[in-house]
C-alpha positions as CSV (number, residue, x, y, z in Angstrom):
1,X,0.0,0.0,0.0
2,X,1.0,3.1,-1.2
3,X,0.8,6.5,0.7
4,X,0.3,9.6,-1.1
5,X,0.3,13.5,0.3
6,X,0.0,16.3,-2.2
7,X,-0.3,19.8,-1.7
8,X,-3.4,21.1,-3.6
9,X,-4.3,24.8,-4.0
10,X,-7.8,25.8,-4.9
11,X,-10.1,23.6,-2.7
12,X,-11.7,26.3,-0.3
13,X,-14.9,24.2,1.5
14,X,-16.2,21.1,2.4
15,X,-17.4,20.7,-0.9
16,X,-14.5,21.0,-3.0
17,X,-13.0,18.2,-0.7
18,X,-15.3,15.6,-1.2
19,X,-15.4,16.5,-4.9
20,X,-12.0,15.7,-4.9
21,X,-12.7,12.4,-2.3
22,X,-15.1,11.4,-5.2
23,X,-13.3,11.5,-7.5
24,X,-10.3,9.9,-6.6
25,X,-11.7,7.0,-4.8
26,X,-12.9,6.1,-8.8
27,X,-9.4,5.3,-9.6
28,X,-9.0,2.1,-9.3
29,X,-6.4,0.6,-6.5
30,X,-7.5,3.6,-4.4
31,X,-8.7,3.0,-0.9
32,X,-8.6,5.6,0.8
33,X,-8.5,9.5,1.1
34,X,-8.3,12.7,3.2
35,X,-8.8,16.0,1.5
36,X,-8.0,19.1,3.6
37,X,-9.2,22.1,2.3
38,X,-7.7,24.1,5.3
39,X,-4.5,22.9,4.9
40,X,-4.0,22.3,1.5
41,X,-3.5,18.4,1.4
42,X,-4.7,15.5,-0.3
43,X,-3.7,12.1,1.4
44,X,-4.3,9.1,-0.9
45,X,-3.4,5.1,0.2
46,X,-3.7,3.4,-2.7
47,X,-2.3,0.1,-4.4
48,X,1.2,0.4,-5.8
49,X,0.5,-0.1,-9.6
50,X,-1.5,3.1,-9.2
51,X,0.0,6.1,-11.0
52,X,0.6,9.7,-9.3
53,X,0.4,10.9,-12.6
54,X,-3.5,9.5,-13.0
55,X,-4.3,10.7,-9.2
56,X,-2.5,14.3,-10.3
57,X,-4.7,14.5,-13.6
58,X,-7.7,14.1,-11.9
59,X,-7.3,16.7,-9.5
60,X,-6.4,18.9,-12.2
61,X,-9.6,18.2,-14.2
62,X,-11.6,19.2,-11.3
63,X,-9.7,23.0,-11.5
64,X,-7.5,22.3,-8.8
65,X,-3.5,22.8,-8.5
66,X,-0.9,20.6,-7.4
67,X,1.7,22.5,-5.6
68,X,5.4,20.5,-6.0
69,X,7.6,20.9,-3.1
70,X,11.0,21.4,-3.6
């Protein structure tokens, strides 16, 4: 099992976290997530063959940016 934590700018209410919850737990091989729209994270567990790239694109889709720590 795979832990994920991305910084995500945008979400700014309940709402826009379980929009992003929703949509994310369609990806298949995910189990789990937290969305925080206070503090900006997104914590995915999720099956190893999933991609970042596929959990990145969706959040992207739904308007929101992924900020990449340094």
């Amino acid at each position: 099992m795979n832990k994920i934590n991305l910084k995500v700018n945008g979400m700014v209410c309940n709402g826009c976290e379980n929009r992003v919850k929703n949509a994310l737990m369609n990806i298949e091989g995910v189990s789990k997530v937290k969305a925080s729209y206070k503090k900006s994270l997104v914590t995915i567990s999720a099956k190893d063959e999933v991609d970042v790239k596929d959990i990145e694109n969706v959040i992207k889709n739904l308007g929101y940016e992924i900020v990449k720590e340094d």
